[in-house]
C-alpha atoms as a printed R data frame, in Angstrom:
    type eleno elety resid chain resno      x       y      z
1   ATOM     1    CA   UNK     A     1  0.000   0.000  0.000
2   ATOM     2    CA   UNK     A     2  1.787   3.129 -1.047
3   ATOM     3    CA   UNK     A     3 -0.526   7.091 -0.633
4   ATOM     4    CA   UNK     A     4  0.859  10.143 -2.285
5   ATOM     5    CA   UNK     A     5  2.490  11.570  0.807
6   ATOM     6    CA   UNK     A     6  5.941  13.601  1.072
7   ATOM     7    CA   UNK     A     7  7.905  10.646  0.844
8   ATOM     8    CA   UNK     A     8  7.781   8.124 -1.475
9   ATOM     9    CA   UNK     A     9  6.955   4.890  0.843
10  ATOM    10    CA   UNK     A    10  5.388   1.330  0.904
11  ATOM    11    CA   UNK     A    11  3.219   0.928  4.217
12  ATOM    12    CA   UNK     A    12  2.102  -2.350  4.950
13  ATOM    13    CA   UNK     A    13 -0.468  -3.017  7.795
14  ATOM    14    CA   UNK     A    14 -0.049  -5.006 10.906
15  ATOM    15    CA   UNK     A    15 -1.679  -8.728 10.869
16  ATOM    16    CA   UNK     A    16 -1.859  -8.077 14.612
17  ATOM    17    CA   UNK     A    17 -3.331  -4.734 15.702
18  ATOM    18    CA   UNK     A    18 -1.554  -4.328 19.117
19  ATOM    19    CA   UNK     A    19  2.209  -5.248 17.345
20  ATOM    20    CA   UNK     A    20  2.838  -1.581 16.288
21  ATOM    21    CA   UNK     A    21  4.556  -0.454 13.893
22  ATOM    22    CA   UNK     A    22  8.353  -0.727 12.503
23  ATOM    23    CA   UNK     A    23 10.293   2.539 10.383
24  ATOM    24    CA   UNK     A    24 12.325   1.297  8.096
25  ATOM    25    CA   UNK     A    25 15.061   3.507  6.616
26  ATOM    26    CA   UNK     A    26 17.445   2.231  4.016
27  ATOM    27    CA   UNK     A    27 21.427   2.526  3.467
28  ATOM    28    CA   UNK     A    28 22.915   4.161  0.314
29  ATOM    29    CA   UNK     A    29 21.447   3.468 -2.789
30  ATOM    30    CA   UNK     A    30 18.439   1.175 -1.641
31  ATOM    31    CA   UNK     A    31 15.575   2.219 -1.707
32  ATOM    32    CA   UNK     A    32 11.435   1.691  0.149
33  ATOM    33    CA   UNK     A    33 11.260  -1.971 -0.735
34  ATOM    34    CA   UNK     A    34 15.008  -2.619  0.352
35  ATOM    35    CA   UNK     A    35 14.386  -3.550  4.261
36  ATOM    36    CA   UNK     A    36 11.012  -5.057  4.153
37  ATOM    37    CA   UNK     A    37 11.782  -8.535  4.310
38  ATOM    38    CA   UNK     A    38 14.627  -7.763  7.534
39  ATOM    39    CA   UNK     A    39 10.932  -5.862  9.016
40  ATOM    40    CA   UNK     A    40  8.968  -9.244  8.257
41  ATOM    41    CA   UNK     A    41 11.677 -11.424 10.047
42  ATOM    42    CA   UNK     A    42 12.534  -9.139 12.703
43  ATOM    43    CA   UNK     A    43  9.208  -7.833 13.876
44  ATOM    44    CA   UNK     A    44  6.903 -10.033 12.439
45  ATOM    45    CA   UNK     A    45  3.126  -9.183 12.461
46  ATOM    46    CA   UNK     A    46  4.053  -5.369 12.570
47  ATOM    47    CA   UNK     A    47  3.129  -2.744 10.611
48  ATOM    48    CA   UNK     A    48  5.961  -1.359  7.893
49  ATOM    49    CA   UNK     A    49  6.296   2.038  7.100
50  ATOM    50    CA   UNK     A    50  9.659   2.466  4.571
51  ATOM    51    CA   UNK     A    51 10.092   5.563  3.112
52  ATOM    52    CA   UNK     A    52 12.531   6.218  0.497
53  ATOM    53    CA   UNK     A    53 15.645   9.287  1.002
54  ATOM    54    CA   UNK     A    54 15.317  12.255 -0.317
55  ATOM    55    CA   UNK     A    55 18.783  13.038 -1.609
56  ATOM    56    CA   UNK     A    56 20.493  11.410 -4.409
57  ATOM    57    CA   UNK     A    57 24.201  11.195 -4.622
58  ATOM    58    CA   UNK     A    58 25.555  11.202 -7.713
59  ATOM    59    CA   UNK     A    59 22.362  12.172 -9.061
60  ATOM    60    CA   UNK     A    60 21.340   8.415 -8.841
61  ATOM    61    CA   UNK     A    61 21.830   7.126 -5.315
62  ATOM    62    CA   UNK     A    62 19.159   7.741 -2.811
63  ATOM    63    CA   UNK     A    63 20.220   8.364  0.764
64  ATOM    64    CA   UNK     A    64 18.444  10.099  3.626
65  ATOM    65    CA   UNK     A    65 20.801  13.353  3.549
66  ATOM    66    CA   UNK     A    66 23.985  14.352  2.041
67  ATOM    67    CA   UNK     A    67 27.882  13.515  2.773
68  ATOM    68    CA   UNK     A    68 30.462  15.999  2.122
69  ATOM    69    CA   UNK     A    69 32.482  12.959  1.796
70  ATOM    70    CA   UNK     A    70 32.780   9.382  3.102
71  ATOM    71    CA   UNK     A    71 31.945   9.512  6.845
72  ATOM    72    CA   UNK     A    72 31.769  13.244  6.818
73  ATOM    73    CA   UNK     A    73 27.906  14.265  7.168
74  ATOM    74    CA   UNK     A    74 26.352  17.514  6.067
75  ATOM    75    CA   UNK     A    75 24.816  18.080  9.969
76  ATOM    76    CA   UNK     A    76 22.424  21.142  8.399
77  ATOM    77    CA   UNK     A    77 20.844  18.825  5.672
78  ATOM    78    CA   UNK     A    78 21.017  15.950  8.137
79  ATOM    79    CA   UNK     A    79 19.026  18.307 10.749
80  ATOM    80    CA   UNK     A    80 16.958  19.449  7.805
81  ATOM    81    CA   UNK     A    81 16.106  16.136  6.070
82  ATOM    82    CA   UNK     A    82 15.113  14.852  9.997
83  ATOM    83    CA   UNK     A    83 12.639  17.215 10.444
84  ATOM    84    CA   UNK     A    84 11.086  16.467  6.999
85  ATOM    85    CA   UNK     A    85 11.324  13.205  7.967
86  ATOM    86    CA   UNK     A    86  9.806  13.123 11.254
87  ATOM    87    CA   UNK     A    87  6.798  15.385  9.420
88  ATOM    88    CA   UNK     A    88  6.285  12.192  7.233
89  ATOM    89    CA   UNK     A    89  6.119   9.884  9.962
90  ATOM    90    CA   UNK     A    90  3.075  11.914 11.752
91  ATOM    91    CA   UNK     A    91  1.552  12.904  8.204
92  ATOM    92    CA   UNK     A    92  1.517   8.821  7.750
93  ATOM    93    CA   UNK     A    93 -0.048   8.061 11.194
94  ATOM    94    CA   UNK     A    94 -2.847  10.371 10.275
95  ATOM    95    CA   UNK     A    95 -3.263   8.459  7.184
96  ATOM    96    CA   UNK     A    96 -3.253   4.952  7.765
97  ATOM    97    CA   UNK     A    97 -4.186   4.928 11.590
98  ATOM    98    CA   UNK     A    98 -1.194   3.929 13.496
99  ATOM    99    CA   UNK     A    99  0.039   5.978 16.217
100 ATOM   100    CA   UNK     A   100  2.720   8.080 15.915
101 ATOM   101    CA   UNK     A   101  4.423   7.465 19.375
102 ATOM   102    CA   UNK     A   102  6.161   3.396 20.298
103 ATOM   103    CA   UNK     A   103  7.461   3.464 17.054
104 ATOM   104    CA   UNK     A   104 10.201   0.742 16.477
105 ATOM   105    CA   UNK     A   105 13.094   2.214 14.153
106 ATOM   106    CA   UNK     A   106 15.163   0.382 12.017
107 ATOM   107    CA   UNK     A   107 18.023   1.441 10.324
108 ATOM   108    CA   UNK     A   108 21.027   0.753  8.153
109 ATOM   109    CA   UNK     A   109 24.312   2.465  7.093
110 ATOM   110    CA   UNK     A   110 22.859   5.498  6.452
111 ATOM   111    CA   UNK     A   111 19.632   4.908  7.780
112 ATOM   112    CA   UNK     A   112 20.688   3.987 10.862
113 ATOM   113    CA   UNK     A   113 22.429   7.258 11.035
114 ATOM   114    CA   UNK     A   114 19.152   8.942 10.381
115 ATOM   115    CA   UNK     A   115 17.313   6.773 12.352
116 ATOM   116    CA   UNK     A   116 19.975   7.617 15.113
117 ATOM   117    CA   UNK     A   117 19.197  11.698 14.555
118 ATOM   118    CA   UNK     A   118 14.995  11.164 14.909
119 ATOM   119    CA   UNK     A   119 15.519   9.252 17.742
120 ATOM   120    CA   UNK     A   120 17.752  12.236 18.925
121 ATOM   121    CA   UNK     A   121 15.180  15.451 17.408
122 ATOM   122    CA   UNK     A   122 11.978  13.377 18.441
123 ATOM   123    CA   UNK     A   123 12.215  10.603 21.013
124 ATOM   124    CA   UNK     A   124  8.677  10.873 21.613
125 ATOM   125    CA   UNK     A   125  7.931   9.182 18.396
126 ATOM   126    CA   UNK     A   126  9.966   5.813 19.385
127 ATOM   127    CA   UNK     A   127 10.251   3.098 21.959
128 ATOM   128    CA   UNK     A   128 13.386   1.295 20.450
129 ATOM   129    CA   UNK     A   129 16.170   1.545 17.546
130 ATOM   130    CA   UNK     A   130 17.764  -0.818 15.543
131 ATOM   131    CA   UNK     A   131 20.921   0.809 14.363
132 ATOM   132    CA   UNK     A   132 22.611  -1.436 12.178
133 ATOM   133    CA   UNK     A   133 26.046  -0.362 11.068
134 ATOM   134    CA   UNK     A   134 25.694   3.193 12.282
135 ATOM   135    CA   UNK     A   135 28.165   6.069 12.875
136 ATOM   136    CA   UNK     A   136 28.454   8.981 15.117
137 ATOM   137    CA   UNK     A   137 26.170  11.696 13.641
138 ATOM   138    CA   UNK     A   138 26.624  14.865 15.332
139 ATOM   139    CA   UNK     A   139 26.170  15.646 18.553
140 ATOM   140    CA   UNK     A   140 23.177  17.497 19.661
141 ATOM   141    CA   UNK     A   141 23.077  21.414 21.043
142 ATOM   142    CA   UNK     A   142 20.394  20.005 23.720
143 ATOM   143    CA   UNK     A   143 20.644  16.614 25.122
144 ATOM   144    CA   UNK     A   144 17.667  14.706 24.756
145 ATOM   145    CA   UNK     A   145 15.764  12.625 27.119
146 ATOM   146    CA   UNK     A   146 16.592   9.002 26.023
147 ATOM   147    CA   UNK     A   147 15.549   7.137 29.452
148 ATOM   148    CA   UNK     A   148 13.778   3.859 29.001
149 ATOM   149    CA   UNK     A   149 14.833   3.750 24.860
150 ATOM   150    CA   UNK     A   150 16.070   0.305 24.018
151 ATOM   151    CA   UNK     A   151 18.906   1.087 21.640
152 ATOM   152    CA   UNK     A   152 20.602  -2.005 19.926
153 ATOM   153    CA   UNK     A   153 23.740  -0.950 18.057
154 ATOM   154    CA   UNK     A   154 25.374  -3.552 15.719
155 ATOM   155    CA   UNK     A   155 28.590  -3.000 14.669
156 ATOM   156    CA   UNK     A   156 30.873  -5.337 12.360
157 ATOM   157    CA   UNK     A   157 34.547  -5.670 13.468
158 ATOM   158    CA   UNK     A   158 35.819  -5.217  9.886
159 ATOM   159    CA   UNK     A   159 33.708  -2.754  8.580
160 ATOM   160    CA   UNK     A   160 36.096  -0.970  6.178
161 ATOM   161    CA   UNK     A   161 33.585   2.041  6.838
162 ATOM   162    CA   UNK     A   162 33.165   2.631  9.985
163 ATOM   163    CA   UNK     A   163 36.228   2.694 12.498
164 ATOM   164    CA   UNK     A   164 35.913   1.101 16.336
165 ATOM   165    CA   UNK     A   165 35.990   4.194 18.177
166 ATOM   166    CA   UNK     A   166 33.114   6.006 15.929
167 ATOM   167    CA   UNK     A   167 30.974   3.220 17.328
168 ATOM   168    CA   UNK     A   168 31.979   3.503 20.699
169 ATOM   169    CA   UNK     A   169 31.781   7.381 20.937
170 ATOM   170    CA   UNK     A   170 28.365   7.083 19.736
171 ATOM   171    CA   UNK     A   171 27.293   4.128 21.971
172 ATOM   172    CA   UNK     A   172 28.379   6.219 24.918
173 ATOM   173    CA   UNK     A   173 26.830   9.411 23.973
174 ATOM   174    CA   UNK     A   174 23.256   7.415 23.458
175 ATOM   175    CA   UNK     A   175 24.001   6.294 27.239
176 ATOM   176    CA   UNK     A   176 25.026   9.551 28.313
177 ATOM   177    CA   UNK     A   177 21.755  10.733 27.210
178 ATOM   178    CA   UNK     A   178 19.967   7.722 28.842
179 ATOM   179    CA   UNK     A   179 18.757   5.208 26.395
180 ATOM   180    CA   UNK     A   180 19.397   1.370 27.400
181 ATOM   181    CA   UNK     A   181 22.155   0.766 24.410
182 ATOM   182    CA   UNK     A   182 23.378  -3.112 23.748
183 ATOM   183    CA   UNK     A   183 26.544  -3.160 21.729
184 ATOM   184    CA   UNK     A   184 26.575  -6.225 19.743
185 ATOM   185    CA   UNK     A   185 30.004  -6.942 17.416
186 ATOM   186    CA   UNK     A   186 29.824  -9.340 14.780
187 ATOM   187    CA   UNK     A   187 32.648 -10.594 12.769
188 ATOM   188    CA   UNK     A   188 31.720  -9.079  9.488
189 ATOM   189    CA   UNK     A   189 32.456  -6.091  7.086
190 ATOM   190    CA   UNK     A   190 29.383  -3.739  6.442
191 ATOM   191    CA   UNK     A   191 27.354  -5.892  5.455
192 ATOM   192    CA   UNK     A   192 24.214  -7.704  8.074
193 ATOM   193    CA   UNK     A   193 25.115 -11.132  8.607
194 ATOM   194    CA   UNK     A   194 21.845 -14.433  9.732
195 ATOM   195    CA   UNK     A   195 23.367 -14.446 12.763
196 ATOM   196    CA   UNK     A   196 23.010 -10.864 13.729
197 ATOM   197    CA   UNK     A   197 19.138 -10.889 12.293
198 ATOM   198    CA   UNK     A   198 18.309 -13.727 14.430
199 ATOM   199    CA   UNK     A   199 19.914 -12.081 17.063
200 ATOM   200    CA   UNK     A   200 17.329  -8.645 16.336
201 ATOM   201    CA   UNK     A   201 14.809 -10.728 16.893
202 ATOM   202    CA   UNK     A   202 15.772 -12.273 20.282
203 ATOM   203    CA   UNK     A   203 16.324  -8.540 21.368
204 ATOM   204    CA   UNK     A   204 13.376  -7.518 20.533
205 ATOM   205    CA   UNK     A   205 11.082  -9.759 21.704
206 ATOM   206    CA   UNK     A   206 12.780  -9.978 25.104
């Protein structure tokens, strides 16, 4: 199911009213249909919303805001494309009847780095994050309230992306801020491994 709203999107409903809903933001040149299997697996029953970024690198490559270079974020278009992203997410409520609050977010690469900043701008709209293969973002001119987030961060040891200590600085800022943060390394590049799905899963229905 896919409305004419500000973001192109696919939305598919819950088979189980009361099992929320999941945002699903994709990495680098992916797109809305890229993560909806990893929703299926990972929070089965759940509704899906997965928009698709904004920005195209390269003119051809959608991500969720622009890079000045690799690992090197444009923080105003980040900050910018957040807002307009959070805007979405309560324009979509309104339209297909979920609430816009408990949200489960989901992202990877660069999604998770977006998912990372709404769950920074507007905590209120989320209950836990997925970041898979995320990076520090920016940090934030006021802290935000992150007590009783579930944050699971998961992190490949030979990411050629993303060094150790980006992961760590931004694992202990999330914690600094309050949210409930599990670290999990996998041995693998950038890439999400079976094991660390299956390992989602357990975390989230703990």
């Amino acid at each position: 199911m896919s409305k004419e709203l500000s973001f192109i999107h696919q939305y598919i409903e819950p088979e189980d009213a009361g099992a929320g809903t999941t945002l699903l933001l994709h990495g680098t040149g992916a797109n809305e249909h890229d993560l909806l299997n990893l929703g299926r697996m990972i929070t089965p029953g759940a509704g899906l919303l997965s928009p698709r970024g904004k920005i195209l690198e390269n003119g051809m490559y959608p991500r969720f805001f622009r890079r000045l270079e690799e690992g090197v974020f444009d923080v105003e278009n980040l900050l910018e494309q957040t807002h307009a992203l959070a805007g979405f997410i309560k324009e979509a409520a309104k339209v297909y009847g979920f609430k816009a609050e408990g949200l489960i977010v989901v992202g990877f690469s660069n999604g998770a780095n977006m998912g990372c900043s709404l769950l920074m701008q507007y905590p209120e709209l989320f209950s836990r994050a997925v970041l898979l293969r995320p990076m520090m973002p920016y940090e934030p001119e006021i802290a935000p309230n992150l007590i009783g987030k579930k944050i699971y961060a998961a992190a490949g040891t030979d990411d050629p992306l993303i060094p150790p200590d980006n992961t760590q600085q931004l694992v202990q800022m999330l914690r600094t801020f309050g949210g409930e943060v599990t670290l999990a390394w996998e041995e693998a590049g950038h890439n999400l491994t079976q094991k660390e799905v299956t390992e989602i899963r357990k975390w989230i229905e703990a």
